[in-house]
C-alpha positions as CSV (number, residue, x, y, z in Angstrom):
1,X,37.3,86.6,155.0
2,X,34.7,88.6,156.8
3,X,30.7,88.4,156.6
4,X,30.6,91.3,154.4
5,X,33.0,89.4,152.2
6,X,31.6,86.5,152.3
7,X,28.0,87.6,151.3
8,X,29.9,89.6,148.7
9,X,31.0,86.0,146.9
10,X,27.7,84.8,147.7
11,X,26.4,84.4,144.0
12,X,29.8,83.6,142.8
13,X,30.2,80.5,145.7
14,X,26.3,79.2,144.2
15,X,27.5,79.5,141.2
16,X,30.7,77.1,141.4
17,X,28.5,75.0,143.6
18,X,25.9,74.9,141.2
19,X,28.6,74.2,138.3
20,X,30.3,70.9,140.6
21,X,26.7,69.8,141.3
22,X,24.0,70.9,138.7
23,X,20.9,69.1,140.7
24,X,21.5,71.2,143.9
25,X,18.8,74.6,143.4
26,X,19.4,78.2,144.4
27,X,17.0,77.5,147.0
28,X,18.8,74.5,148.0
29,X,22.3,76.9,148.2
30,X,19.9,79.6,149.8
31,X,18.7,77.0,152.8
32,X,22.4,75.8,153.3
33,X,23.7,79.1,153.2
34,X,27.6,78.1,152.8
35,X,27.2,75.5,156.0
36,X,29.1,72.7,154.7
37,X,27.2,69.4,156.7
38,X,24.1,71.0,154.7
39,X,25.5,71.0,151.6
40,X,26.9,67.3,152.1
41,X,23.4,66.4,153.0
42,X,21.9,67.8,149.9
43,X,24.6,66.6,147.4
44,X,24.0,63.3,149.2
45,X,20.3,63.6,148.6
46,X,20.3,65.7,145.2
47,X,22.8,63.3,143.8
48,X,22.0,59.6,145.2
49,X,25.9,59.9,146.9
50,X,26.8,57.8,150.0
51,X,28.1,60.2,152.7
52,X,31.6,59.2,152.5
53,X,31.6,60.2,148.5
54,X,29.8,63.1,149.3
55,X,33.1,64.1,151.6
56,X,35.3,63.3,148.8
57,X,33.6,65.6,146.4
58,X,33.5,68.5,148.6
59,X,36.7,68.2,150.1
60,X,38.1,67.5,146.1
61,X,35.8,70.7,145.5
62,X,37.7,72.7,148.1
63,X,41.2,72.3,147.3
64,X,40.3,73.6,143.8
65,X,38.1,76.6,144.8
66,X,40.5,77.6,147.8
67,X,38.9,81.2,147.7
68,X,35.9,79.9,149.2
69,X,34.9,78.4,152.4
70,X,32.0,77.1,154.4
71,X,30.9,78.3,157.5
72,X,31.3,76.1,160.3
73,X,27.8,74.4,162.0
């Protein structure tokens, strides 16, 4: 998937992001923008999670929303 793509799916990705984990804010998705160690560090934040449940979510979150992907940091 290419940038163009990828902003493309933008609102779609906040969406299912926002659906997983309903405290996280557009401006939370919007500072993060797709990098995964910052959305592990707001979910972890957001949602009271240690980091290694955090992992598990996301990584959970991932094999069922294959379709998207987080840029590396």
């Amino acid at each position: 998937m290419n940038q163009d793509q990828l902003q493309g799916n933008w609102l779609q990705f906040k969406g299912k992001v926002k659906e997983q984990w309903g405290k996280l804010t557009d401006d939370d998705l919007d500072v993060c923008a797709g990098r995964r160690d910052q959305l592990l560090g707001l979910i972890q934040q957001r949602h009271g999670l240690q980091k290694d449940e955090a992992e598990r979510q996301v990584m959970d979150w991932q094999k069922r929303n294959p379709s998207f992907f987080f840029e590396k940091s």
